[in-house]
N, C-alpha and C positions, 0 to 999 in steps of 0.2 A: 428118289430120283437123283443121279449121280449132278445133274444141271444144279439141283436145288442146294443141293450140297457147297460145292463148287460158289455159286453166287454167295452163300452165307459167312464164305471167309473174305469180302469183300465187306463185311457190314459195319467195322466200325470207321473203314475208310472207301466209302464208296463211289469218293471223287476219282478212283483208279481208275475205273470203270471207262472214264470218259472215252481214251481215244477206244471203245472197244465199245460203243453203245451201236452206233448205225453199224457195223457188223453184226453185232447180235439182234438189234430189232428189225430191221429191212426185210431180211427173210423170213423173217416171222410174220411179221404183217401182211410179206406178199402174200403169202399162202393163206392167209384170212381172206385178205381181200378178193382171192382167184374165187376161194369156196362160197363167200357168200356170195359171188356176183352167178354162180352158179347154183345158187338156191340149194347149197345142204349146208344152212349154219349150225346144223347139229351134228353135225360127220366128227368124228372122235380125233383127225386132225386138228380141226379150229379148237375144241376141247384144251387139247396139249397146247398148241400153239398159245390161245389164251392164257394156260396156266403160266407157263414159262414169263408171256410180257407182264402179268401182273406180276411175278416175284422180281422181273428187272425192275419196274416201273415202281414197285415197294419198296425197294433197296434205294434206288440213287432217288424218286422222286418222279411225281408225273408230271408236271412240268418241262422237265428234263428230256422226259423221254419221249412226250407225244408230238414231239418238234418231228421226230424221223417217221412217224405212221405216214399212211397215203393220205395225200390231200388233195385229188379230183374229185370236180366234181360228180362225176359219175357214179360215185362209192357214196352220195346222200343218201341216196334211196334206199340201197341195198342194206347199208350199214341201219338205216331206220328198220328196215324188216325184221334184219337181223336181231334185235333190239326189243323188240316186240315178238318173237316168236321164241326167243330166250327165255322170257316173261311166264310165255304159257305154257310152255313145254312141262309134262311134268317131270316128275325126279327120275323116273324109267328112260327116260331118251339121255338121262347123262348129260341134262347142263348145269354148271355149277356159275356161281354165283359170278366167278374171275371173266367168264363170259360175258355176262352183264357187265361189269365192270370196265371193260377194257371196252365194249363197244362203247359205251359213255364216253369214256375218255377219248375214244374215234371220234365221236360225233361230237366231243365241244371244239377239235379243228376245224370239221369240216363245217360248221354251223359258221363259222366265217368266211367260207367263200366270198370272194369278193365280185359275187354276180347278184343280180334282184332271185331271190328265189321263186319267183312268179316265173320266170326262165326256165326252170332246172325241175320243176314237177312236169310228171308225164302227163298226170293227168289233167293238168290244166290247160283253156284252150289259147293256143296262142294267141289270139286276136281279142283277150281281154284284156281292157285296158283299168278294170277297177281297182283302185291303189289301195280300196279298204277290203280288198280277196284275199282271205287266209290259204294261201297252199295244203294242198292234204298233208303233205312231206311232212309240214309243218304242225298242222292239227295234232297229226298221229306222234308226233315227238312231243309235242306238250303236254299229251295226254299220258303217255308210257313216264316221261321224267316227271310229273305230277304223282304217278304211283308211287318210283321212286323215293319220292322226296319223305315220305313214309316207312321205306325200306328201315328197318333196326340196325342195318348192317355198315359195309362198306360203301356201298352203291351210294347213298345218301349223298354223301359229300360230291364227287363225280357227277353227280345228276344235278345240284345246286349249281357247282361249273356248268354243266351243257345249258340250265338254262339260261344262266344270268348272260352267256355268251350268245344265246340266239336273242333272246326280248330286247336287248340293247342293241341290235342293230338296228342302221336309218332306215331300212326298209320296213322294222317290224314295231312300229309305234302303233298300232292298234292291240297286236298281241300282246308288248308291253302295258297299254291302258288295260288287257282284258287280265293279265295275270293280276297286276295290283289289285282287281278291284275281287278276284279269286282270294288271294293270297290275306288281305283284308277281312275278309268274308271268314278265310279258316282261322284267323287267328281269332277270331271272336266267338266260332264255335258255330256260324252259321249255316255251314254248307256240309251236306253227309258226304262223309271221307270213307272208305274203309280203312283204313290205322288210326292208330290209338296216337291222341294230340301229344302224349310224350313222346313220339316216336316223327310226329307232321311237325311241328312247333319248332323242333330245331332245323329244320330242314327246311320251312320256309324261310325262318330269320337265315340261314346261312345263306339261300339266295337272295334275299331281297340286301344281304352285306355286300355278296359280288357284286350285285349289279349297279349299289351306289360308286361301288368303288371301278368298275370299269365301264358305267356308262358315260354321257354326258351331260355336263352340270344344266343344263337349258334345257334337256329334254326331261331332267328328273327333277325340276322346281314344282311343279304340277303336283308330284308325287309328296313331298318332303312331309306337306302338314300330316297328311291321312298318317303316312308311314312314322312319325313319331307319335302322333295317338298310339299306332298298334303299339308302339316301345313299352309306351306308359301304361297303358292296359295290360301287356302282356308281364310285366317285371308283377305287378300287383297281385297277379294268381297266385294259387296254389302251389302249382306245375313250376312257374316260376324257383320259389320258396325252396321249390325239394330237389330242383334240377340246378346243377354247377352250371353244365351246358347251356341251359338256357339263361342263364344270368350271364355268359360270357357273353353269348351272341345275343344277346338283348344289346352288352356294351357296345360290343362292335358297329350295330345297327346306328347306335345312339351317335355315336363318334360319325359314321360317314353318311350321316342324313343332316349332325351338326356342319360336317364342310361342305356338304352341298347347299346351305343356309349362305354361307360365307362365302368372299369370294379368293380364288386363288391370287395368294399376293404372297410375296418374301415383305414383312413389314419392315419396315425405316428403322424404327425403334431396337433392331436384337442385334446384340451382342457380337462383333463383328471382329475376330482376332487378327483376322491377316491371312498370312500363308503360314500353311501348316510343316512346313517342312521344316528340321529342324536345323538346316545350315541357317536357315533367314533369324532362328531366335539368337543363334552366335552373333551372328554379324549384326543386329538390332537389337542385342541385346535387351529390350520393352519395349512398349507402344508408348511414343510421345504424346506432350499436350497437346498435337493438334488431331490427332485420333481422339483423346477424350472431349475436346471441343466437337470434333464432327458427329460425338454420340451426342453429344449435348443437344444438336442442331438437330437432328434424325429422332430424335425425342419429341421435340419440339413441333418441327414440321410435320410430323406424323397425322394422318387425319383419322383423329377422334372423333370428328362430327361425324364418321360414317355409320348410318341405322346398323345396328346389330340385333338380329332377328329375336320376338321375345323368346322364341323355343329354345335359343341358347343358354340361357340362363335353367332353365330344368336341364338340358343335356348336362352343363357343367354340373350341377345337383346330383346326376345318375353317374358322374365321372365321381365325386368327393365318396359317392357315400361306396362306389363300389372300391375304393381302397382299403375300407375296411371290412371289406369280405374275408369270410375264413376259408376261402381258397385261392392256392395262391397264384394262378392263371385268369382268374376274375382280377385279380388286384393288378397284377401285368398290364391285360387290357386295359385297364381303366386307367392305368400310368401314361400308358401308349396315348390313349386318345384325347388326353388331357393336353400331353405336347402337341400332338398333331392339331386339335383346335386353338390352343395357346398363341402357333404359330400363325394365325390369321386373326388376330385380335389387335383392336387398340392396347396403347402401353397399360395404361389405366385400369384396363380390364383384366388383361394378364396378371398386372400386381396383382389384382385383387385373386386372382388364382393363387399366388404363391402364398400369399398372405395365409389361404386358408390351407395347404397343404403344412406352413408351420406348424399352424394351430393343433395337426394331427401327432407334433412330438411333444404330448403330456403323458404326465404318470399316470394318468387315469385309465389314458389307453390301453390298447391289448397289446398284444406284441403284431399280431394281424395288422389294424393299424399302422405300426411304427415300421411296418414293410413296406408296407403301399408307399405308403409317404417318400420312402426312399426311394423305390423305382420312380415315382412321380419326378422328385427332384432330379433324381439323373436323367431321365427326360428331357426335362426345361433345360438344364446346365448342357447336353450333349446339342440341342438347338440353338443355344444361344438366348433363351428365352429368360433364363438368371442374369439379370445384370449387374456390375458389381456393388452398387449400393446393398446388395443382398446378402452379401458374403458375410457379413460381419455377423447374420443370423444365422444362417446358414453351416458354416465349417464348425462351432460349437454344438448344433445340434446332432452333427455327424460325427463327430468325437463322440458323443453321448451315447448314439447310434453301434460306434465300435465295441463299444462294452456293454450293449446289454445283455444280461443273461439275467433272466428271473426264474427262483428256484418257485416249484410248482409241483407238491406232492415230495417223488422220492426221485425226481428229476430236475431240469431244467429246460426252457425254453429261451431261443434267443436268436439262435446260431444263424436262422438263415435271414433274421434283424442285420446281423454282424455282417454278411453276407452281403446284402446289398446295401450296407453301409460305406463297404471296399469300392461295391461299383461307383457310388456317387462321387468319392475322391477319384475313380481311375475317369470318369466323367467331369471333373473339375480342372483337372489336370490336363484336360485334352483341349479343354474352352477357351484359359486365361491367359492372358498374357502375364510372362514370371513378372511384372513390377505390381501388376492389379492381385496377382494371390501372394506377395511376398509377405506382407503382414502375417498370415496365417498361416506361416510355414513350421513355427516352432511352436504352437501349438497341433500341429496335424502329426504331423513329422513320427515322434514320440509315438503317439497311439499308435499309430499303423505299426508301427515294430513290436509294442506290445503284445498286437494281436496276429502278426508274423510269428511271433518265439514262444509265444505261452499261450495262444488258443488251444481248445481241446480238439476242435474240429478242424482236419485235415483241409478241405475247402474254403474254409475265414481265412487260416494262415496263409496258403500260397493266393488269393485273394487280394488278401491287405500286401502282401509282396508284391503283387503286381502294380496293384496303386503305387507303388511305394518306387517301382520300376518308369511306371508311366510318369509321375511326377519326376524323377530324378534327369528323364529322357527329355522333355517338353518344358519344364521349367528352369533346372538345372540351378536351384535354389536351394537344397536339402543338404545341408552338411554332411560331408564324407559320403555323399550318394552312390560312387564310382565303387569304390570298397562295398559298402556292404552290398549295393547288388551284385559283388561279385560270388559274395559268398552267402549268403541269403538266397539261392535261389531255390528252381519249382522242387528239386529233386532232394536239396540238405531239409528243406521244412518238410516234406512227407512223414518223417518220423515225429511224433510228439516228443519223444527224449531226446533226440539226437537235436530237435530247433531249441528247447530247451539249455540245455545241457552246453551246445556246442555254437551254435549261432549265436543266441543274448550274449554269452563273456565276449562273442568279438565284436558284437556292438556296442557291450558296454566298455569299451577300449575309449571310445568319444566319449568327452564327457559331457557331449549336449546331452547324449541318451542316458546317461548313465544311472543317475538320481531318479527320472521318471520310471525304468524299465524295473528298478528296485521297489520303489514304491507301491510299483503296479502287483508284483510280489506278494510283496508284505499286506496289503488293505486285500487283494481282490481274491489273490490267490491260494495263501496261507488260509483262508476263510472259505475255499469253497464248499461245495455241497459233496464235491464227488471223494474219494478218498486217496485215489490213486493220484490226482490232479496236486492236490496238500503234500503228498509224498515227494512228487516232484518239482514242487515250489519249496520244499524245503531243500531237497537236495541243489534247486539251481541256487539259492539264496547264500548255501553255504561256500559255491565256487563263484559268484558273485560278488560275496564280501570282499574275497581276496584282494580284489579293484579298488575296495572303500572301507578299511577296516575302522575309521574311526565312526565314521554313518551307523555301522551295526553296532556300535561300541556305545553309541550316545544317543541314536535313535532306534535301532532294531531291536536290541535287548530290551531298553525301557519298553519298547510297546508289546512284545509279546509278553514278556511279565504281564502287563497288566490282563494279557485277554488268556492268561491260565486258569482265571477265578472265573469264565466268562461262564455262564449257563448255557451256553450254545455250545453242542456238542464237535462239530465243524470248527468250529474258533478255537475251544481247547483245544483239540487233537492235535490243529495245524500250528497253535503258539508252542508246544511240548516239544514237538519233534524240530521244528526253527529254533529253539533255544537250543538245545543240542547244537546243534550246523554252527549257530554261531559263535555259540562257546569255543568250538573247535576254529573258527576265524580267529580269533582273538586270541588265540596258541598259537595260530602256524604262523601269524604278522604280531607277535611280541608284544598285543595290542593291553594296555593292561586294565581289569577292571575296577570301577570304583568301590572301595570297599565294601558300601552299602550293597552295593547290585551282588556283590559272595554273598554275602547273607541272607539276602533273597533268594538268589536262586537253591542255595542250601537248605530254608526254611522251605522252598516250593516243596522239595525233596520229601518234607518230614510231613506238611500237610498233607502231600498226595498219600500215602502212606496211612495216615491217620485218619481220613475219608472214605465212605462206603464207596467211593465211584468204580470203582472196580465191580461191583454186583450188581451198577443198574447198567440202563442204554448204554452200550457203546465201551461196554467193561471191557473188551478183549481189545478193540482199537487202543485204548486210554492204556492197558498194559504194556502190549507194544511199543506209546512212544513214552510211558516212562520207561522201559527197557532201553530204549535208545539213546535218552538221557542223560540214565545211570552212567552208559558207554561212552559217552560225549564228555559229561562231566570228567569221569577216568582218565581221559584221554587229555583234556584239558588241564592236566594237575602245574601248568605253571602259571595258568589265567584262574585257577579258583580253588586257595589252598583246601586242606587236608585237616580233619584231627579224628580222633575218637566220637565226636558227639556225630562228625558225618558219617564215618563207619557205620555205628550203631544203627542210623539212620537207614543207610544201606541197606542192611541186614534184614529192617524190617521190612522194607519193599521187597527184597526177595522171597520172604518168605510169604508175603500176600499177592506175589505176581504168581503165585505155581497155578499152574493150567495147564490140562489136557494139550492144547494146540502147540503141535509140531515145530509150525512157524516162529511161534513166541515163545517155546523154548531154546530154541534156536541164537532166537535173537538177544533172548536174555543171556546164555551161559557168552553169546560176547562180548557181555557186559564188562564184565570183572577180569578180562584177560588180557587188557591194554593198562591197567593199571596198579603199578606195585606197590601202594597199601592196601590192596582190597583182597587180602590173600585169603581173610576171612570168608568176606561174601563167596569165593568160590567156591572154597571147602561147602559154605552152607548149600549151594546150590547143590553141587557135585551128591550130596549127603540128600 
C-alpha cells in the first residue's frame, strides 16, 4: 500500500508528521464514524480506514493521535457495538485485529465524556435515579475490554487504557470497587478466564498501573492494601520468575500504589539549585552561604514525624532488589520508581535509599547490578533528591562506574555499565551548583575523556562527551572546556581510530589531561582482552608520547618491560607492540635511553627468540608484535645502539618467525628495511 510506504519514511522522525496529523486522521475517522453509526462496521471501508489510522497512530503514537478522533457523545454506543461485533466476527467477514484496535483507542476518549453515563444509554430509563445502576453501554464495554485484557496481541495494551479511563471516573465508583475486586480474584487464579494467565496477568497489572496513575488518590486509598497484596503475591509466582513483562509491571504497580500511600508534596529537604538558565550561573557565579543555610533550615523543618505507611518499606525492598534484575527495563523501572517515591519521603528516609543504592557498587556484584544502581542515582541526582553531603560518595563511585569492563569468556561485559555511568555525571551536572561540585571536578573531568577517546563502544564515547558538554555548559568548571567540546564532538568520536588517534593528542595538549589520558593507556588499554583495541593503544601511545617523551622514557618503557614476562597473553602482546611505539618516541624527541633499559630491551629480543612462545596460544599474535619490534627497534638505531651479538640475535627471530600468514609476512619483511645494519636479516628473510 503506496499510504504504508509513504508513512514509513517518516519513522525515524515522526514529529514531521505533526502539522499534517488532523488532515490525515479527520477523514478517516469521519468515515468510521458515518459507517458505524450506520451499522456496517465490517464494510471493507472501515477495514482500510482502520488500517491506515493504526499505522498513523503506530508511527507518531496514540496519544498523539487520538486527540483528533470524534468525541460525541453519540459515537458511545455505536463505537461499543462496533467493538463487540469486531470481536465476533469471524476471519471470513475480513476484521482484522487494527479494527479492534483503533475502536479501543476511540473508546478510551469517548469513555470520558464529560456527562453521567446514566444520561447517554438508550436503554436506560430516564426517570431512574439509582446511582449504584450500571449502564449496559457500560457493562458491555467492561465485558469486551476484560476479553481483551487477555488478548496476546496489541489490543492488550489499548484495552488497559480504555479501562483504567472508564473505572476512574466520579460517576463510576461502583464499577471501579467491582473490577478491583475481579481483577484481585484473577490475579490469584480465582475466577475462570478463557486466556492463559501469561497472557491476563500482564494485562491486568497494566491496568490496575493506569488507573493508579490517573485516578484519584482518596478514591483509590480503599484499593492500596488489597492491590499491593496482589504485587507481592503476584512477583512470587512462577509466571512472575519467567516473564520480564510481568516483573516490570509488577514494578510499576509497586511504585504507583507506593504514591498513593503517600501524600503529594515537593519535600523541604531537596536539593534546590535555582534557576536553571545558564546566564544566572555567569552572573552568580555559585549559591551563597545563605542558600546553604536555607537547606540547612528545610532539613531541619522538614516533618519527619509524618506516619509513612508500613507498605513502603516492602515497595522500596521490590524497588532495591528490582535493580538487580538481568533485564534492563526492569532495572529502569525500578530506578524510576525509586525517585518518584524518594520524592515524598522524609530526609531520613530517602538517605536511607541512597545509602543502600551505594551499597549496590561492590565487586561482588554483577554488572546488572552496577546498572541499576546508576539509573537509580541519576534519578535521585536529576530530583534533587542527592544532596551534596553525598557527593563525596557518590562521583568516585561513578569514576569507577566509567571503567568497568569485565572480561567474561572470550568477551567482555560492561559497556552499557559505562553507559549509564555518562548519564549520572550528565545528571550531576544538570543539579549542582559549579561551587557545590567544584571539588570533584579534577577527579571527574579526566575519566570522561578517557572514555570519550578510547572507549570501544561508539555509544560510552559520544555519552561520556556529552556529560562532558553538559558539565562544561552548566558548571563552567572543567579546564579548557570551550576547546575540547569544540573538537570532541558527536561526529569526530563516531570512529574508534579517528577519537583515538586524533581527538586524545588534542586533549592531551592540556596538561591537566594529559598524564591521566596516558596512564589510562598504558594499565587499561595496552592490557586489554580485545586485540584490535591493544593495537590501537599502542599506536595512540606512540603519538602520545610525543607530548611527554621523558614519562615514556622513565615510566612507559620501565613498565612494559616488566609485563613482556607477564603470563597473560593480552599483557604480553600489548607490552611488545608499546615497546616498539615507544622506542620510536624516544628517536623522533632525542630522548635518550638508560643504558640498562638497551640491554634489556636487546636481551627481550634474544629471550623471545629462545622461547617456545611462538608454538603455543597466541603464536601468530606474539610473532607479529615481535615483528614489529624487530621494525621499531631498526628504526630506533639512535635511542638503542647496534653490534653483532643484536644482529645475530636478529637473525634468529627471523628465522623462527617464518609462517604461512600473509599478514606477518608482510609485516616481518618490514622489519629490516628501515634499518642499515640489518642488511643480513633481509637477505635471510628474502632467502
Amino acid at each position: 500500500m503506496a499510504f504504508m510506504r509513504t508513512l514509513e519514511r517518516y519513522r525515524e522522525r515522526a514529529v514531521l508528521l505533526d502539522p499534517l496529523l488532523e488532515a490525515l486522521i479527520s477523514p478517516l475517522t469521519k468515515t468510521v464514524a458515518e459507517e458505524v453509526s450506520s451499522e456496517r462496521a465490517n464494510s471493507r471501508r472501515v477495514l482500510r480506514c482502520c488500517e491506515a489510522l493504526d499505522a498513523i497512530s503506530s508511527l507518531r503514537g496514540w496519544k498523539t493521535c487520538v486527540r483528533f478522533y470524534p468525541n460525541s457523545t453519540k459515537y458511545l454506543e455505536p463505537a461499543v457495538r462496533m467493538l463487540r461485533d469486531a470481536r465476533t466476527f469471524d476471519r471470513s467477514r475480513r476484521v482484522s485485529w487494527e479494527v479492534q484496535r483503533v475502536t479501543l483507542a476511540w473508546l478510551s476518549l469517548l469513555a470520558l465524556v464529560p456527562f453521567d453515563l446514566l444520561t447517554i444509554d438508550s436503554d436506560m430509563d430516564a426517570t431512574s435515579s439509582d446511582v449504584n445502576t450500571i449502564p449496559r453501554v457500560v457493562r458491555v464495554l467492561m465485558y469486551e475490554c476484560k476479553l481483551f485484557l487477555g488478548d496476546p496481541g496489541a489490543c492488550r495494551d489499548v484495552a488497559a487504557q480504555t479501562l483504567a479511563k472508564l473505572v476512574t471516573r466520579p460517576d463510576m465508583k461502583s464499577v471501579l470497587r467491582d473490577f478491583m475486586s475481579w481483577s484481585s480474584s484473577a490475579l490469584r487464579g480465582d475466577v475462570n478466564v478463557e486466556s492463559e494467565s501469561m497472557f491476563l496477568v500482564p494485562g491486568i497489572l497494566r491496568t490496575l498501573a493506569a488507573i493508579y496513575k490517573i485516578g484519584r488518590r482518596d478514591a483509590l486509598l480503599e484499593f492500596a492494601e488489597s492491590s499491593w497484596q496482589d504485587v507481592e503475591n503476584t512477583r512470587e509466582t512462577d509466571l512472575a520468575k519467567d516473564s520480564t513483562l510481568i516483573r516490570q509491571l509488577s514494578m510499576k504497580l509497586a511504585c504507583r500504589v507506593g504514591l498513593a500511600f503517600l501524600k503529594p508534596r515537593v519535600v523541604s529537604w531537596r536539593y534546590d539549585r535555582g534557576s536553571r538558565r545558564l546566564e544566572d550561573n555567569i552572573i552568580r557565579g555559585s549559591s551563597n552561604v545563605k542558600d546553604e543555610e536555607r537547606l540547612a533550615i528545610a532539613i531541619r523543618d522538614d516533618d519527619d514525624g509524618d506516619d509513612v505507611h508500613v507498605a513502603i518499606d516492602g515497595i522500596v525492598e521490590i524497588c532495591l532488589r528490582g535493580l538487580r534484575d538481568s533485564e534492563t527495563f526492569v532495572r529502569w523501572g525500578a530506578a524510576k520508581a525509586l525517585g518518584r517515591i524518594a520524592s515524598r519521603l522524609p530526609q531520613d528516609f530517602a538517605d536511607e535509599i541512597v545509602g543502600a543504592i551505594l551499597e549496590c557498587f561492590s565487586v561482588i556484584e554483577n554488572d546488572s547490578t552496577w546498572h541499576g544502581a546508576c539509573l537509580a542515582l541519576a534519578e535521585l541526582a536529576r530530583r534533587g533528591l542527592l544532596l551534596p553531603n553525598r557527593l563525596s560518595e557518590v562521583v568516585p563511585l561513578c569514576v569507577q562506574a566509567l571503567t568497568y569492563d569485565v572480561r567474561r569468556g572470550a568477551h567482555s561485559i560492561g559497556a552499557h555499565v559505562r553507559d549509564a555511568a555518562a548519564y549520572v555525571c550528565w545528571a550531576l551536572s544538570r543539579a549542582y551548583a559549579p561551587d557545590d561540585f567544584a571539588p570533584f571536578v579534577h577527579g571527574l573531568a579526566p575519566t570522561l575523556l578517557m572514555v570519550a577517546c578510547f572507549d570501544r563502544e561508539v555509544n560510552c564515547r559520544r555519552a561520556a562527551s556529552a556529560a562532558f558538554q553538559e558539565a562544561v555548559g552548566r558548571l563552567g568548571k572543567f579546564p579548557h572546556g570551550i576547546d575540547i567540546v569544540n573538537f570532541a564532538d558527536y561526529f569526530s568520536l563516531g570512529s574508534k581510530t579517528r577519537a583515538a588517534l586524533d581527538v586524545a593528542p588534542f586533549v592531551c595538549q592540556f596538561v591537566e589531561y594529559r598524564r591521566p589520558l596516558m596512564e589510562h593507556v598504558l594499565d587499561v588499554k595496552l592490557t586489554h582482552w580485545e586485540c584490535s583495541t591493544r593495537r590501537l593503544a599502542a599506536r595512540a601511545i606512540g603519538i602520545l608520547g610525543d607530548l611527554d617523551p621523558e614519562w615514556v622514557a622513565e615510566v612507559g618503557v620501565e613498565t612494559v618491560l616488566a609485563r613482556t614476562r607477564s603470563l597473560d597473553l593480552p599483557s604480553r602482546h600489548g607490552s611488545i607492540i608499546a615497546l616498539g611505539e615507544m622506542l620510536l618516541v624516544t628517536s623522533r624527541m632525542n630522548t635518550r635511553l638508560d643504558s640498562d633499559v638497551n640491554v634489556r630491551v636487546l636481551n627481550l629480543i634474544s629471550e623471545i627468540g629462545n622461547e617456545l612462545i611462538f608454538t603455543g596460544e597466541g603464536g601468530l599474535l606474539i610473532r607479529s608484535a615481535t615483528c614489529r619490534l624487530i621494525e621499531c627497534v631498526a628504526r630506533a638505531v639512535g635511542s638503542v645502539s647496534m653490534d653483532a651479538y643484536t644482529r645475530d640475535a636478529l637473525v634468529a627471530i627471523a628465522e623462527a618467525t617464518k609462517m604461512f600468514s600473509l599478514r606477518l609476512q608482510a609485516q616481518f619483511v618490514r622489519s629490516p628495511t628501515h634499518a642499515f645494519p640489518l642488511i643480513t636479516l633481509g637477505t635471510c628473510v628474502v632467502s
